[in-house]
C-alpha positions in Angstrom: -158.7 32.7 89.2 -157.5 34.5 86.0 -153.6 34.9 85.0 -153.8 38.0 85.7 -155.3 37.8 89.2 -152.3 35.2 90.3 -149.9 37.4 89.2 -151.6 39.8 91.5 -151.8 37.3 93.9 -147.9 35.9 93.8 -147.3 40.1 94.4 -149.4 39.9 97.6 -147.6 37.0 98.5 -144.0 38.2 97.9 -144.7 41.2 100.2 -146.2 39.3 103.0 -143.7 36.9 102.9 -140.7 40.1 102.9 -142.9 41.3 105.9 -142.8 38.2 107.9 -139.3 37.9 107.4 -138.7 41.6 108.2 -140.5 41.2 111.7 -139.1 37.5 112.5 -142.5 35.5 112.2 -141.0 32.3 111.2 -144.5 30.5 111.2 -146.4 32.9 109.2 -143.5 32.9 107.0 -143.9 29.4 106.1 -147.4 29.5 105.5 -146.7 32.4 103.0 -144.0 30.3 101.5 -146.8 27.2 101.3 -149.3 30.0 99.5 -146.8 31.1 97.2 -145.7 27.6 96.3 -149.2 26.4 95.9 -150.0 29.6 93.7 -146.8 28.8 91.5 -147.7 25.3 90.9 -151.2 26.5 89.4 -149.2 29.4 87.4 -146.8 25.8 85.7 -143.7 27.0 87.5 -143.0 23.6 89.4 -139.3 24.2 90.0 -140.3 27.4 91.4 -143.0 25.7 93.7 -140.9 22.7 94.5 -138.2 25.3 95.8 -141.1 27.2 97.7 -142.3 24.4 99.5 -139.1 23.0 100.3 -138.3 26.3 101.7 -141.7 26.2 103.6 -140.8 22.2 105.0 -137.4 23.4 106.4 -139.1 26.5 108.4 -142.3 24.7 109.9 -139.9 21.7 111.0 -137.5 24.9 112.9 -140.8 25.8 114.1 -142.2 22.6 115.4 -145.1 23.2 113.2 -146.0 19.7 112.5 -149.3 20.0 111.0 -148.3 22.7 108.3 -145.1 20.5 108.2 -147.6 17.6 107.0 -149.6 19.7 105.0 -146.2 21.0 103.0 -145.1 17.5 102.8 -148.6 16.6 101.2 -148.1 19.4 98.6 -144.5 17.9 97.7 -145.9 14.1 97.2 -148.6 16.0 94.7 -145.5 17.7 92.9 -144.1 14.3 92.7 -146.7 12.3 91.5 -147.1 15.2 89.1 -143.8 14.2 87.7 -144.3 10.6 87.9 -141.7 10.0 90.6 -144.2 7.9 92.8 -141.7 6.6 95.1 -140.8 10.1 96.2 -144.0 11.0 96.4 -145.0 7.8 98.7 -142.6 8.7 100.6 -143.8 12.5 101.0 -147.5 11.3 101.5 -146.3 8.3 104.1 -144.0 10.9 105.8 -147.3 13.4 106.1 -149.6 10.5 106.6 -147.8 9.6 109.8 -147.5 13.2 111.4 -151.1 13.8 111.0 -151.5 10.3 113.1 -149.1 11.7 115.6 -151.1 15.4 115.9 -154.7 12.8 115.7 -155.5 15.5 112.5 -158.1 12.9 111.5 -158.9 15.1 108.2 -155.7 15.1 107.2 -155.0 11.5 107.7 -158.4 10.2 105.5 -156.7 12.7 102.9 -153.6 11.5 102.8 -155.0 7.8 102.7 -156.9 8.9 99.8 -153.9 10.1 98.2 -151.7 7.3 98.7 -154.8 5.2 97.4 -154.5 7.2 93.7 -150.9 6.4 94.3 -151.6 2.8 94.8 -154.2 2.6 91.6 -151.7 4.7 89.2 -149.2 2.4 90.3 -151.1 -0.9 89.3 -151.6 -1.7 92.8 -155.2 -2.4 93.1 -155.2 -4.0 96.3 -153.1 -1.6 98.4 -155.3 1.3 96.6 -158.3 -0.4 97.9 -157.3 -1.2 101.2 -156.2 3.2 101.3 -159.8 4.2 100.3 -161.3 1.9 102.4 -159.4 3.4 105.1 -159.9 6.7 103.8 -164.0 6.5 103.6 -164.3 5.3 106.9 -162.3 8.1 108.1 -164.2 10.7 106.2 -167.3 9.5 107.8 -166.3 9.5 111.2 -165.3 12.8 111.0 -168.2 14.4 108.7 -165.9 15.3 105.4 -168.8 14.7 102.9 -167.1 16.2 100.1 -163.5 14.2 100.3 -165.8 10.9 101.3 -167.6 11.4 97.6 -164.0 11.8 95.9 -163.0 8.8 97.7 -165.8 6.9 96.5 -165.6 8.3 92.9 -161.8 7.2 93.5 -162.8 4.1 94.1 -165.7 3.5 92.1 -163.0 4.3 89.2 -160.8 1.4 90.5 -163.2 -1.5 90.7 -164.5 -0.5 87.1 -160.9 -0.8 86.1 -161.0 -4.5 87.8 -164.1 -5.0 86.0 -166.6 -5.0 89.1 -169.0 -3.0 87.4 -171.7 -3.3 89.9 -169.7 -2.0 93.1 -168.2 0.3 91.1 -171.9 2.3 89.9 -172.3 1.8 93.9 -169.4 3.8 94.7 -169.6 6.2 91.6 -173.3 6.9 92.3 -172.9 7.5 96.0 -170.0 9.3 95.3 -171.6 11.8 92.8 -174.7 12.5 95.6 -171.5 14.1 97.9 -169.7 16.3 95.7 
């Protein structure tokens, strides 16, 4: 999307979120607090996107949406890995990771895995970050996610190469390429 077409965008967003709040849909007005967020991050505003989500968090956990509550506290653990504040962001991902167990959201849980697995291999931790996309694959494969199963395994293939298991890792890589 062009500059020009977010800023468009964030002004489509600013009025549904002034309408939700005008008619008293607290749901919707989350989600458009979660879109607005997400649309600020990719404009570089992260205070502005941090303060969105955070925003969006308080109102789906009013609301007793948990799934959109998991999904904002995804979002957050990407904002702060982004700022290299990996304990917060475990934290986030753990915290989302274990609502979309609760709710059985089986694509949200192989996703999250897969996050906290890049978490795990910026980190240094090799073995927790395989031990994540190994959890993560088999997840994506049980429930058909072809596309986050090839990022897993391009995830992975990337993480054996860095331990020097160049053989498994052209497995993963290759196999991972043939999904995405």
């Amino acid at each position: 999307m062009e500059h020009g077409q977010m800023e468009q965008a964030q002004g489509s967003y600013l009025a549904a979120l002034a309408l939700h709040r005008e008619v008293g849909n607290r749901a919707a007005e989350g989600i458009a607090l979660g879109n607005l967020a997400a649309l600020r991050y990719e404009l570089g505003d992260i205070d502005a996107a941090h303060a969105a989500y955070d925003a969006a968090l308080r109102i789906h956990r009013e609301a007793g949406s948990l799934v959109q509550e998991a999904i904002t506290l995804y979002n957050l653990g990407i904002l702060f890995s982004q700022r290299g504040d990996y304990r917060q962001a475990a934290a986030h991902y753990g915290a989302a990771l274990d609502i979309y167990r609760e709710t059985g959201t089986r694509r949200g849980e192989g996703v999250a895995l897969g996050q906290i697995g890049e978490l795990h291999q910026m980190m240094g931790e090799f073995e927790q970050a395989e031990a994540r996309y190994q959890e993560a694959l088999r997840i994506h494969r049980e429930v058909g996610n072809r596309r986050f199963e090839g990022g897993v395994l391009t995830s992975l293939g990337d993480l054996l190469l860095r331990q020097g298991r160049v053989e498994a890792s052209l497995r993963a890589l290759d196999a991972g390429e043939l999904l995405l």
